[in-house]
N, C-alpha and C positions, 0 to 999 in steps of 0.2 A: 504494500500500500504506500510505504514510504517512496517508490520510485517513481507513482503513479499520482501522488498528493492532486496535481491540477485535475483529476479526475471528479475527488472528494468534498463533501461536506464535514468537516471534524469540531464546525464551530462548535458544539455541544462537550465535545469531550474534556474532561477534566483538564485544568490549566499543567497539574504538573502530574499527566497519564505516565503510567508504564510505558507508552511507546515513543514516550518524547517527539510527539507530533503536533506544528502549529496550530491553532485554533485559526483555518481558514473557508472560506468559501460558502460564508452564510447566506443563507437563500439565494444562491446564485443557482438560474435556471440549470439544469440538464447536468447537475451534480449527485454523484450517487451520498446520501443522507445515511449514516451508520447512526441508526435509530437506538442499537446495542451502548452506542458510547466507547465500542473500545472492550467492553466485558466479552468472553468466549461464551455464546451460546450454545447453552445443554439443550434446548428441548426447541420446537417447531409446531405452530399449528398454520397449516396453510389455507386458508379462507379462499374461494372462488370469487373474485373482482367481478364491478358491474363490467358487462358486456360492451353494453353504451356508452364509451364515454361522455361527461358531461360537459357543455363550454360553458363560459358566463361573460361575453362581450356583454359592453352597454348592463353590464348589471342583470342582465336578463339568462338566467339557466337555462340550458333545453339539453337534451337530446340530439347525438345527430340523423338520429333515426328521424325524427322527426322535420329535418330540412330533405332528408330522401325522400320522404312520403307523399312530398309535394314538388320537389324537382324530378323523381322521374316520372312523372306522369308526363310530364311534357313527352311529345313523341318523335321528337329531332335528340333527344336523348337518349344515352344507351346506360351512361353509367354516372356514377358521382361519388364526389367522398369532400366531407367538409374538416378541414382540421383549425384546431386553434394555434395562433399564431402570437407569440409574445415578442413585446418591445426588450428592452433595454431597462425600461424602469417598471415593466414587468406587467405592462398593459396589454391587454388580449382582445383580439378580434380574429372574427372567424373569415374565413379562406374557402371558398366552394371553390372546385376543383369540377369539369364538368368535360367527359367523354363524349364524343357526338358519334349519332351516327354515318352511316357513310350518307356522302353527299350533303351534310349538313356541316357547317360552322355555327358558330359560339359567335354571334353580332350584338349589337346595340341594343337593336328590338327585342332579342330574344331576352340578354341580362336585363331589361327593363320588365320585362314582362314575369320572369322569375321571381326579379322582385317585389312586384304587385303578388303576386299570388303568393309569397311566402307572407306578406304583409298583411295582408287579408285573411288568409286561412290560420297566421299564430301573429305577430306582433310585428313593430315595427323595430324590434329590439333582436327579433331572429336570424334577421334580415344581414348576409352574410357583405362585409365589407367589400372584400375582393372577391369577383368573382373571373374565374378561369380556363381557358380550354387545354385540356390536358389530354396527349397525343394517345398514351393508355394508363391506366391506372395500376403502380406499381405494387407486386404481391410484398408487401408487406407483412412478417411474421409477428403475433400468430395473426390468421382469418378467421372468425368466428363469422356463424349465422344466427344472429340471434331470432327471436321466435316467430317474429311479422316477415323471416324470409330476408332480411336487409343487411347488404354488406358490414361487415365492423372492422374494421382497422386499428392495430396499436402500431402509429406512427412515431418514429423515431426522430428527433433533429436533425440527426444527418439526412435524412431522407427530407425532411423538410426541408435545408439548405439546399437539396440536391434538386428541387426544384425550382429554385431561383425565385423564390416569392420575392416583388417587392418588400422593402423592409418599411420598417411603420414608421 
């Protein structure tokens, strides 16, 4: 761990730990968090995580099942995946990410009209900042299908950088 420190959250751990490791990288995005402190864990209970994960741009939680439920009905659509996307000072907005079918593109009209109907059918807080035409949608491990049938993705940063999102 000590070779890998810029990896790490260790803020937590004792100022003067057995491992003589800085207290660095507190709340810094896409740091793995040693929730242990530093103690050797004896025991494990592994709990099944929600499926969906949850965003919360604009203050407003949802699902992303629930921006699928109403982007793919469009019928110039094949596929979609929405992920949350953080700044710097650690502000969140969401990112629709949109597969077309053949012979279709991702215009004006149509991201205007996406967003009337996401607006309509849940809030204007759902309503995904950037939206994107995305050439195929990367298999991302793991895939689950959660129970309405609907794509789920655990998106990594790299994978996110690897798309080149504007940045916020």
């Amino acid at each position: 761990m000590k070779d890998d420190l810029n990896l790490y959250d260790t803020s937590d751990y004792d100022k003067n730990n057995v491992y003589n490791l800085p207290l660095v990288n507190k709340k810094v995005i896409g740091k793995m968090k040693d929730e242990n402190k530093g103690n050797i864990m004896t025991e494990y209970v592994g709990l099944k995580s929600k499926i969906d994960e949850t965003l919360k741009p604009k203050g407003v939680r949802f699902g992303r099942s629930e921006i699928y439920n109403i982007v793919n009905k469009f019928h110039e659509v094949r596929d979609s995946i929405c992920v949350a996307q953080y700044s710097k000072s650690n502000n969140e907005r969401a990112v629709l990410f949109v597969k077309m079918k053949d012979r279709f593109s991702l215009n004006e009209e149509l991201i205007t009209r996406i967003r009337q109907h996401i607006e309509k059918e849940l809030s204007s807080g759902h309503v995904a900042e950037l939206i994107l035409q995305i050439d195929d949608i990367p298999e991302w491990q793991p895939i689950f299908w959660n129970s309405n049938d609907i794509n789920d993705y655990s998106v990594s940063l790299e994978a996110i950088r690897a798309l080149q999102i504007p940045d916020i």
